[in-house]
N, C-alpha and C positions, 0 to 999 in steps of 0.2 A: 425703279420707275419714278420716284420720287428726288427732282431736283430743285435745291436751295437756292433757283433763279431769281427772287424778289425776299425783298429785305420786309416781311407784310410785320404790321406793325399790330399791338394789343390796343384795345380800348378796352374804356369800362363801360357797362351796359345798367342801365338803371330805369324803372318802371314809375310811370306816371296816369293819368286816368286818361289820358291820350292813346298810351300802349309804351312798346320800348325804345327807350333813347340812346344815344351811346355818347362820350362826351369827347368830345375831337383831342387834338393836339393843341388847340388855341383854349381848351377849359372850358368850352362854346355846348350844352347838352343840343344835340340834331336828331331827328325822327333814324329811325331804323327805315328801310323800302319800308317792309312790313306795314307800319305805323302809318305812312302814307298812305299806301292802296289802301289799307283798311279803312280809314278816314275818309278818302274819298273815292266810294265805290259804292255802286247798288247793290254790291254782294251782303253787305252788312243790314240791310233791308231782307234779303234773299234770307239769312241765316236766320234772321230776326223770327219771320213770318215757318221758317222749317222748323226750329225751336216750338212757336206758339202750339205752332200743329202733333207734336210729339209731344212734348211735356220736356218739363227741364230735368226730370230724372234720365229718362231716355234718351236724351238729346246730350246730356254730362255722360252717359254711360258710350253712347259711340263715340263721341270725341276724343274720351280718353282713352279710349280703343285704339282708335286711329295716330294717339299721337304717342302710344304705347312702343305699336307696330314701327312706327317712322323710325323713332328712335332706337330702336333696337338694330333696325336694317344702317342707316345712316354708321352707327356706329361699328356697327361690324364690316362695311365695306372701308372706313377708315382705318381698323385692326389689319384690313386684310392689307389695304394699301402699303400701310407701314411697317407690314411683317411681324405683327405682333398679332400669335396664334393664342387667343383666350377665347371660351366660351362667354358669350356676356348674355345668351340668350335666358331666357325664364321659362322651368320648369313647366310647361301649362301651354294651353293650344296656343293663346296668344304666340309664345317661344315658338314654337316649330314652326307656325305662320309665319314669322317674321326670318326666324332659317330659312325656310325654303326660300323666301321670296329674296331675300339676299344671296343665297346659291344662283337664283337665275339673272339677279343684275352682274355676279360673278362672272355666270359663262354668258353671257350675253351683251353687258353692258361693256365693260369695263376692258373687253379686244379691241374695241373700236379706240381706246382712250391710249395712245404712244409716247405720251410722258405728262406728269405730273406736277405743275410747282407748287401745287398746295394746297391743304385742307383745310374745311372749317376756316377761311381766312379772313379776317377782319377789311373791308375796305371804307375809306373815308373820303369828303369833298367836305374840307371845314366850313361851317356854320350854316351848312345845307341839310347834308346825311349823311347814313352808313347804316353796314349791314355784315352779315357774313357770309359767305359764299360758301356750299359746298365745296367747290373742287375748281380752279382753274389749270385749265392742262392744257392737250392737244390731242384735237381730233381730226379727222382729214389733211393732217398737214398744218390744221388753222389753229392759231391762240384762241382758246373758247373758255367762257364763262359755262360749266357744268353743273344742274340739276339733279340729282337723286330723286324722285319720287316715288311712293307707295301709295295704292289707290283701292278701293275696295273693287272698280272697274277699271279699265281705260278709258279714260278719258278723250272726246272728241278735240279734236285741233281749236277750234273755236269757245271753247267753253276753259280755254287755259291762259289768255291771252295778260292775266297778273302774274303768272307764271315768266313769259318771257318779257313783261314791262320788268321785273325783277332784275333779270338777267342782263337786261339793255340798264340797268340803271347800276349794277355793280361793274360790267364793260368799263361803263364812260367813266367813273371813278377809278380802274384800274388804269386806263389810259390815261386819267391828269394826273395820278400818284405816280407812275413809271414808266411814262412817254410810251405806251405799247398802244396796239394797232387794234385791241381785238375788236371784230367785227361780226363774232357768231357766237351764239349760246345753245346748247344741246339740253334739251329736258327728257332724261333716262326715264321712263316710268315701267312698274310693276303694277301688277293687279295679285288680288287672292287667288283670282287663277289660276297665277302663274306666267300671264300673258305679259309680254315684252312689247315695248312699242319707243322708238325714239323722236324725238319731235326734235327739230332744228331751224333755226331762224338767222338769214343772213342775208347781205347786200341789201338789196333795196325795205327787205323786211323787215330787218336790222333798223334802218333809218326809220322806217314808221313807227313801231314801238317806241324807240328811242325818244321822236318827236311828241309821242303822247304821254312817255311818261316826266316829260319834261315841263307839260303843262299841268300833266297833276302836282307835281312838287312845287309849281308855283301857285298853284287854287292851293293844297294846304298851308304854303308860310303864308299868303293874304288869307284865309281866314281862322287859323289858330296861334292863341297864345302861350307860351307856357315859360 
């Protein structure tokens, strides 16, 4: 399923009190998306104020929960992708939460997905950004920038919308790196569930996001230095 159609290049990833940078091909350190939306977003307010409400014990105790879960799932649909059958799950409910829910983006997600050019991919726009992509492949026919996600629910369409500025801002970088077209990004998500739900963004939707996340990357280079 997996073809060696782009040449995707390594960066190196390095952490600042900003968040994470990666450092281009020109030596240049550029924001990660990540780094971006988180810097300029109200969700970092939203988080702030959910934190205060919980306690930072409880609030470090679901996070790491959640980013326990991700990683386990993330990693094991790229085992799966690449035919490499190892158990990588953890003994413990977390482990079997994160099996199951990776079996169901198996049989659910990953039929839709008709070939592969690459995981985990590094993509860069020198002395702007980068980031890493789960998955770029092909779904409906179309070049798509592909999502993984794990969620304690499903998530409503509107309530995801950093999800697909992400998507639209690894797109356009894959398009100035290797002349391609892609035009749609697909966000697979998982619930504790069980529940399946695929979210998709394209043509005119595709250009709005795109347009917005184009103005946050320019509000973060005017107002941060590093």
């Amino acid at each position: 399923m997996i073809t060696n159609k782009f040449n995707y290049p390594e960066l190196k990833r390095i952490n600042n009190d900003l968040g994470r940078f990666y450092i281009d091909p020109l030596n240049n350190h550029v924001p990660s998306v990540t780094t971006v939306l988180n810097n300029i977003s109200d969700k970092k307010t939203s988080l702030d104020q959910w934190r205060n409400r919980v306690g930072d014990v409880e609030a470090d105790r679901v996070m790491k929960e959640a980013t326990d879960i991700g990683s386990m799932v993330h990693l094991s649909l790229e085992n799966y992708l690449n035919g490499i059958d190892e158990n990588i799950f953890t003994d413990d409910s977390l482990g079997n939460m994160a099996k199951k829910m990776s079996e169901k983006l198996i049989s659910d997600a990953l039929i839709d997905i008709s070939n592969v050019y690459g995981l985990e991919v590094h993509l860069v726009l020198d002395k702007l950004y980068a980031g890493t992509a789960d998955c770029v492949g092909v779904i409906d026919g179309k070049d798509t920038i592909i999502d993984f996600k794990t969620s304690k629910r499903i998530k409503k369409k509107e309530w995801i919308d950093d999800y697909f500025l992400q998507g639209c801002a690894y797109a356009n970088a894959h398009n100035v790196m290797f002349d391609t077209n892609i035009s749609q990004v697909a966000i697979l998500m998982v619930d504790r569930d069980l529940m399946y739900k695929k979210f998709i963004i394209k043509g005119a939707e595709f250009d709005h996001f795109t347009n917005i996340w184009k103005k946050k990357l320019l509000e973060f280079h005017n107002s941060f230095q590093w």
